[in-house]
C-alpha positions as CSV (number, residue, x, y, z in Angstrom):
1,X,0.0,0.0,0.0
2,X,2.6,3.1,1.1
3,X,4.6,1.9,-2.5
4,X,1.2,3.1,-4.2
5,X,0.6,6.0,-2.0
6,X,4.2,7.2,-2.7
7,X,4.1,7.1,-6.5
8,X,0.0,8.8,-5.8
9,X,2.2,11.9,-3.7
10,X,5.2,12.0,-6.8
11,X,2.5,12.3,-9.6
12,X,1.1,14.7,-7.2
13,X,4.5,16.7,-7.4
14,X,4.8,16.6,-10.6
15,X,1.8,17.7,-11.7
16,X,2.7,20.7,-9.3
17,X,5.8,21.1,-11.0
18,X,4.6,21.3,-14.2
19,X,1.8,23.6,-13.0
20,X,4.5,26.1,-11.4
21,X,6.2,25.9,-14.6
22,X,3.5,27.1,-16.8
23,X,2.5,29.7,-15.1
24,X,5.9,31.0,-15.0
25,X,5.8,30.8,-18.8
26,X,2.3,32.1,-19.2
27,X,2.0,35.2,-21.4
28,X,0.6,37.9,-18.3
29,X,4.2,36.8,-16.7
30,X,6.1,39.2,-19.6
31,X,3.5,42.0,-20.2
32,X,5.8,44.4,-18.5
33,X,8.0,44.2,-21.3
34,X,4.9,45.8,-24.0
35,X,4.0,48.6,-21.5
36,X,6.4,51.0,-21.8
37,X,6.6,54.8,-21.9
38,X,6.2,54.3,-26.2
39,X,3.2,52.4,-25.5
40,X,1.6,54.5,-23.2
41,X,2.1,56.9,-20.7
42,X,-0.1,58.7,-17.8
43,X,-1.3,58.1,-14.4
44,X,-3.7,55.5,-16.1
45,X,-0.9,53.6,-17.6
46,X,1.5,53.9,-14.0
47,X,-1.9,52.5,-12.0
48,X,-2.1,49.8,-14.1
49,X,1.4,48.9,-14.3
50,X,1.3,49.0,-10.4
51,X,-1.7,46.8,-10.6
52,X,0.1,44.5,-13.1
53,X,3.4,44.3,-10.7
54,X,1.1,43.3,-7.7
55,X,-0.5,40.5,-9.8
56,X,2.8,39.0,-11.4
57,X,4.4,39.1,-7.5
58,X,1.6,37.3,-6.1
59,X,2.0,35.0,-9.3
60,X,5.5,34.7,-8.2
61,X,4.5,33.5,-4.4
62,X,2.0,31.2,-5.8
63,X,4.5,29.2,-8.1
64,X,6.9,29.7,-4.9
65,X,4.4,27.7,-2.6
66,X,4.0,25.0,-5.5
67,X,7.1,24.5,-5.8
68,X,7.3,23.7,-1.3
69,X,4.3,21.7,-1.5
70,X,6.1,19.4,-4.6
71,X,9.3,19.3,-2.4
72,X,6.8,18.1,0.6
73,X,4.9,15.5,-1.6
74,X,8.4,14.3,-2.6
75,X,9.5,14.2,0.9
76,X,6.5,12.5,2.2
77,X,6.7,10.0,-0.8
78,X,10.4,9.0,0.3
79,X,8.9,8.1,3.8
80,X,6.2,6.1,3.1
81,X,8.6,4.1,0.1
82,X,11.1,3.7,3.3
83,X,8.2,2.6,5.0
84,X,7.0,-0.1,2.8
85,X,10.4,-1.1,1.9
86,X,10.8,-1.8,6.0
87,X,7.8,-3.5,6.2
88,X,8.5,-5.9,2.9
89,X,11.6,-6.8,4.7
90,X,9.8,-7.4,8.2
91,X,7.2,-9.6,6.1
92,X,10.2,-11.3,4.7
93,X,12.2,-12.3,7.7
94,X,8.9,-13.0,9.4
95,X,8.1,-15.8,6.6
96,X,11.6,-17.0,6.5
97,X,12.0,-17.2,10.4
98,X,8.6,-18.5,11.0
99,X,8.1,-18.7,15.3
């Protein structure tokens, strides 16, 4: 049982991974770059540039924290396959050594 739950928790971490990683790569991540002073100008175009830096930083903390809870799954994953990996060998010796 823990070997399935540990492969369940690294697909789980890799989906986050790959989640992280496309929002990182997302088109709104690089729309700084087309709103510059040539573009547009004003205290319109500053409040929305504000508003767009505020986004793209808690865009930022969001791929942060998927990235923590990947490293956690992968952590918790590497327990329970210790686990199992213990308890194979107990099952093991206990069927070899019988009492």
């Amino acid at each position: 049982m823990s070997h399935a739950q540990a492969a369940h928790y690294r697909r789980r971490a890799s989906h986050l991974r790959t989640l992280a990683y496309e929002m990182q790569h997302t088109a709104s991540m690089t729309l700084q770059t087309h709103s510059t002073v040539e573009a547009w100008h004003g205290p319109c175009a500053q409040d929305c540039n504000e508003q767009l830096a505020t986004a793209q930083r808690a865009v930022h903390l969001a791929i942060d924290e998927l990235g923590t809870r990947a490293w956690r799954f992968d952590r918790l994953a590497d327990e329970l396959e210790a686990a199992a990996v213990r308890a194979d060998r107990a099952a093991s010796e206990a069927a070899n050594n019988p009492v």
